[in-house]
Legacy VTK file of the C-alpha trace (Angstrom):
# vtk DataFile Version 3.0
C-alpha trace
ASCII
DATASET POLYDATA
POINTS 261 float
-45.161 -22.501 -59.285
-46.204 -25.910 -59.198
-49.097 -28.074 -61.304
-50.129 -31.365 -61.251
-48.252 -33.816 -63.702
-50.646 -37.002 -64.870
-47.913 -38.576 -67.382
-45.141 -38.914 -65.254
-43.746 -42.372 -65.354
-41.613 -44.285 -63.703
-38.358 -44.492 -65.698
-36.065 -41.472 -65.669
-35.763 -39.174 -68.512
-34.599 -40.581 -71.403
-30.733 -40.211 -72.096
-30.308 -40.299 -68.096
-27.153 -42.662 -67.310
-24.782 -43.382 -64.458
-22.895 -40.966 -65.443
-25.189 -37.946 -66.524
-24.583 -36.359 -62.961
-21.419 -36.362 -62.509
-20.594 -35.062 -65.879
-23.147 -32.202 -65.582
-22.701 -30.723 -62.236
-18.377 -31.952 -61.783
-17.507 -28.411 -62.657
-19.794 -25.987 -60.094
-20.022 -29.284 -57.691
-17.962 -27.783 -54.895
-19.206 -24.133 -55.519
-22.655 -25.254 -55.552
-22.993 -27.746 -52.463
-20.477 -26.119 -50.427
-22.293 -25.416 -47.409
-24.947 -28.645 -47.882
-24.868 -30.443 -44.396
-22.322 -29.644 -41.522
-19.418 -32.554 -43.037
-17.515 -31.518 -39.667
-20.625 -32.755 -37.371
-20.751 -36.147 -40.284
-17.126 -36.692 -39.175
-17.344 -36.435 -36.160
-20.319 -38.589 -35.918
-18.479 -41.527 -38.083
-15.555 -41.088 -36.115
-17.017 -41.281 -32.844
-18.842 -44.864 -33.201
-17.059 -46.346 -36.141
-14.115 -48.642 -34.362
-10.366 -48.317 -35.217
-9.887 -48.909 -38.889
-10.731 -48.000 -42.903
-13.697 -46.473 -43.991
-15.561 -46.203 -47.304
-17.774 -43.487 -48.438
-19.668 -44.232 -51.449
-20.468 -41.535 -54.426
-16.944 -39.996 -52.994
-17.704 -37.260 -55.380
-15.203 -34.308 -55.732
-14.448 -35.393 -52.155
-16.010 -32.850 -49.645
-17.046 -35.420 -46.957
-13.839 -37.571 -47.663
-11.444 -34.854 -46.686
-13.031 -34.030 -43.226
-13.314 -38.003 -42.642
-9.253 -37.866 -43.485
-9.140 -34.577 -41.470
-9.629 -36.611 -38.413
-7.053 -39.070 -38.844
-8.866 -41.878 -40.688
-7.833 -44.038 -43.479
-10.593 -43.216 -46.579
-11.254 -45.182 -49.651
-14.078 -44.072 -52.039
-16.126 -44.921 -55.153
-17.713 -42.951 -57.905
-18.442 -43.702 -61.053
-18.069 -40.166 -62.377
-14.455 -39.774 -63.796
-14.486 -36.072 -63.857
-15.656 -35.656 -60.138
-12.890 -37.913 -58.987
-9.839 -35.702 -61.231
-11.164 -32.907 -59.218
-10.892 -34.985 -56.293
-7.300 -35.874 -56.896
-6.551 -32.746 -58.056
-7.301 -31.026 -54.246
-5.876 -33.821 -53.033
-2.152 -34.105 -53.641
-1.067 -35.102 -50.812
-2.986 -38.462 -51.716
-4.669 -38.854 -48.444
-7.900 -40.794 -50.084
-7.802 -43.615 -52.040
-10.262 -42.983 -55.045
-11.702 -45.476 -56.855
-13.518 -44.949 -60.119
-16.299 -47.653 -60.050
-20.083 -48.072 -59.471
-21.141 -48.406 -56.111
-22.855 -51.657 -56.108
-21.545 -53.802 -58.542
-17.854 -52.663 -57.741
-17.470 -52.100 -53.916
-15.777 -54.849 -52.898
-12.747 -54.620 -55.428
-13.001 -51.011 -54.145
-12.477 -52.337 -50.272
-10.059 -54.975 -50.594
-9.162 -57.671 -48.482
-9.790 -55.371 -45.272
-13.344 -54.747 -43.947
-14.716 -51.407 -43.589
-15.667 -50.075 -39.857
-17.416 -47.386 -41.664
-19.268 -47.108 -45.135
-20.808 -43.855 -45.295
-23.655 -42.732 -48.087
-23.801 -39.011 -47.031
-26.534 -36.912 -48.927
-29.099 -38.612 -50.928
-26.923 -41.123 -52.311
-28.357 -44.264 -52.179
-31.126 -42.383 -53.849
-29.255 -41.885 -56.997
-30.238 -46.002 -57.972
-32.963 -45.741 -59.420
-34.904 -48.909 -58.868
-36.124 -50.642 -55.829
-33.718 -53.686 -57.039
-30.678 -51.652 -57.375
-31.152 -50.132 -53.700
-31.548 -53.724 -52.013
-28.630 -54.473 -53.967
-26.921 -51.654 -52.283
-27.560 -53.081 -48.707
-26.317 -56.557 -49.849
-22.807 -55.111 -51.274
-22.490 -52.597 -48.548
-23.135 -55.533 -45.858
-20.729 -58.124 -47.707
-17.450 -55.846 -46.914
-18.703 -53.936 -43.423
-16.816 -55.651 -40.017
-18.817 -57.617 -37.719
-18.354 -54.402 -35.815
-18.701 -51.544 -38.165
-21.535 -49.393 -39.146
-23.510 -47.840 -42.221
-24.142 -44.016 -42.397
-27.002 -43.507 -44.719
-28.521 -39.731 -45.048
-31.439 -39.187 -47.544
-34.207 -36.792 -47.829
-37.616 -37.940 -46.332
-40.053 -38.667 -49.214
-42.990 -36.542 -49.474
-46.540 -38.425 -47.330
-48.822 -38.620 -50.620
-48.250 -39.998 -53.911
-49.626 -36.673 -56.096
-47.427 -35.987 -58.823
-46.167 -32.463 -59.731
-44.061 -30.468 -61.509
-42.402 -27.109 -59.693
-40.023 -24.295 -61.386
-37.707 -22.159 -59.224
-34.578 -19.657 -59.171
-31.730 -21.186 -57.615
-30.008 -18.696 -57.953
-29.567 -15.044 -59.807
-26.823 -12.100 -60.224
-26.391 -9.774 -62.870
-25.280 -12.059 -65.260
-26.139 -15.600 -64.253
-29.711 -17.091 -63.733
-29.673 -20.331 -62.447
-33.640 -21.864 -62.311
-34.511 -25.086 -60.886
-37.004 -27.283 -62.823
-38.194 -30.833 -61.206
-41.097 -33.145 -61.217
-42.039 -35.435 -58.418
-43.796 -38.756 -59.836
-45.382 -40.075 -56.360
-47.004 -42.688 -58.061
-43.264 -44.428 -58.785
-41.565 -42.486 -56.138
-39.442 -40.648 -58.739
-38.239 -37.553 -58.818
-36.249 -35.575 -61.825
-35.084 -32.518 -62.971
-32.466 -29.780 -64.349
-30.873 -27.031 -63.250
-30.893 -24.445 -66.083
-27.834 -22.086 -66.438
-28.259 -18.645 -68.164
-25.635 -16.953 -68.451
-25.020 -13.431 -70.451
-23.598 -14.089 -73.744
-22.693 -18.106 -73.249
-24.498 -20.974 -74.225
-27.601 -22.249 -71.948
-26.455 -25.182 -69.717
-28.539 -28.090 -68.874
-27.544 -29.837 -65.508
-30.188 -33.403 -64.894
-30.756 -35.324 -62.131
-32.702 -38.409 -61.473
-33.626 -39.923 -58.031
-35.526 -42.305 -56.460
-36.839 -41.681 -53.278
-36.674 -44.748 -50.595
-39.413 -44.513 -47.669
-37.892 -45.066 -44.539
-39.845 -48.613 -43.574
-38.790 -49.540 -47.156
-34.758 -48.391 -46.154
-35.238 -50.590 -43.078
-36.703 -53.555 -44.699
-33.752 -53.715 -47.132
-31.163 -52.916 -44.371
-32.528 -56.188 -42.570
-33.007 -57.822 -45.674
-28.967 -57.592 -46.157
-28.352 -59.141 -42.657
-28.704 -55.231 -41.220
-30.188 -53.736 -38.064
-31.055 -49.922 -37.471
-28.744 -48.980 -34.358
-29.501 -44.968 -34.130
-32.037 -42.827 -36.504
-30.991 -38.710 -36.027
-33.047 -35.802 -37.994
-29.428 -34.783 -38.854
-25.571 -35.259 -38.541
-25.713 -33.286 -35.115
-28.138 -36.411 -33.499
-31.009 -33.942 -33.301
-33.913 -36.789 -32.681
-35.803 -37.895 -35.228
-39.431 -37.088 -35.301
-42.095 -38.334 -38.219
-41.866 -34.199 -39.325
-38.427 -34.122 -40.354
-36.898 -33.194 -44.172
-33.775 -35.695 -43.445
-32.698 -38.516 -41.852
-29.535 -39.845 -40.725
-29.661 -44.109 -40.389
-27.017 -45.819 -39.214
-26.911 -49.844 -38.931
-25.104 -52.195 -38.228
-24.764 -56.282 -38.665
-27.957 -58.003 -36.882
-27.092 -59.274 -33.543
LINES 1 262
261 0 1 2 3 4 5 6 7 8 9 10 11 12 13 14 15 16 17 18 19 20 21 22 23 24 25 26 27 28 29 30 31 32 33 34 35 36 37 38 39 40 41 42 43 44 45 46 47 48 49 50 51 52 53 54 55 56 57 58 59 60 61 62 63 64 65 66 67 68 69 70 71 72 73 74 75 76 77 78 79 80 81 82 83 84 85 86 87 88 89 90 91 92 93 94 95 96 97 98 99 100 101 102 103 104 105 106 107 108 109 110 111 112 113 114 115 116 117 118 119 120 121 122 123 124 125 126 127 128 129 130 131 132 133 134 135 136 137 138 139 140 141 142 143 144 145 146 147 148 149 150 151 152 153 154 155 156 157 158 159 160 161 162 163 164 165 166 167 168 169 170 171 172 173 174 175 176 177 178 179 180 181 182 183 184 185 186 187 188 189 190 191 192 193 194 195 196 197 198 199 200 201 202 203 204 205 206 207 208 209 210 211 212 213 214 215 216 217 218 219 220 221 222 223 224 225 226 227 228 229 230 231 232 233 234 235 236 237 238 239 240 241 242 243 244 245 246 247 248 249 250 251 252 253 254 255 256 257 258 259 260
């Protein structure tokens, strides 16, 4: 059901932090997400134009798209600010094949990279979206452009925002057995191009669980301008990892730049 929502604002929810996501959703991360996105097409799609060298995924997470990136060879160093997404990280993987680096994505990238540019800096599902102001975004662009080589590229994938600015509220079932509910609450503030929500666990005879997020949508002209903004260019646009074209329809978008000629 859905219903129109005339005091949404444009801050998150109160108590919303850095680190609310990572500590709500660490535990069912990798259970819940999966089968989001085809990493193996992402992979192969990063491997395939990024030149010889490191790359960097930021909001590495519990690792899923890290692990096919090292799958195929490449050297892998990622940031999160979450600590208890990056011990389950570590704790899959023991052979120590990514280097994990718990930090925020912005202010802490290039102590993250090192002395050695990235080819690649990849910001797979909806993370760029998870800085919630339009300052915080452009500052993304600048940080991820001060450590990419003059030849490397930036994978960005985010959801397309919705055309008008109505605001609404919607509640759903994510999911439901004989013992767990799972419902999906979320409002979408057009107004501040916000967007908010929880995930609400029932389960039989346990405690109800609360799992927030907070993003903030970034229209695609508004992605560009701060790519170029940064010293960026768009080289490809792709409705998905698989480079299905792009067309003014699509739910996703895959953006990759690269340094302005």
């Amino acid at each position: 059901m859905a219903h129109s929502d005339n005091n949404a604002g444009a801050a998150p929810m109160p108590g919303y932090d850095a680190g609310t996501y990572g500590r709500a959703f660490a535990d069912v991360y990798d259970d819940w997400y999966r089968n989001l996105g085809d990493v193996d097409a992402l992979a192969r799609c990063v491997d395939e134009l990024a030149p010889p060298g490191p790359l960097c995924e930021l909001g590495i997470g519990t690792g899923r798209v890290a692990r096919a990136l090292a799958d195929r060879g490449r050297r892998v160093t990622g940031i999160d600010i979450s600590p208890d997404m990056l011990e389950r990280l570590r704790a899959d993987d023991r052979e120590g094949r990514i280097t994990a680096v718990m930090g925020d994505m912005v202010d802490d990238l290039a102590t993250a990279v090192g002395s050695t540019p990235a080819v690649g800096v990849v910001a797979a599902y909806n993370t760029v979206l998870n800085l919630l102001s339009a300052d915080r975004q452009q500052q993304f662009f600048h940080s991820v452009a001060s450590v990419l080589s003059p030849d490397g590229y930036v994978f960005v994938e985010a959801t397309v925002p919705p055309d008008d600015a109505i605001s609404h509220s919607t509640v759903g079932v994510r999911s439901m057995t004989t013992s767990t509910v799972v419902l999906s609450v979320a409002r979408h503030r057009g107004e501040s191009n916000m967007a908010d929500g929880h995930f609400i666990e029932f389960t039989d005879g346990d405690v109800v669980r609360l799992r927030p997020w907070t993003i903030r949508y970034l229209h695609i002209d508004e992605m560009d301008a701060m790519a170029s903004a940064a010293g960026l260019e768009l080289h490809q646009r792709f409705a998905d990892w698989s480079h299905t074209p792009f067309r003014v329809d699509a739910d996703n978008h895959v953006s990759i730049y690269r340094r302005r000629s």
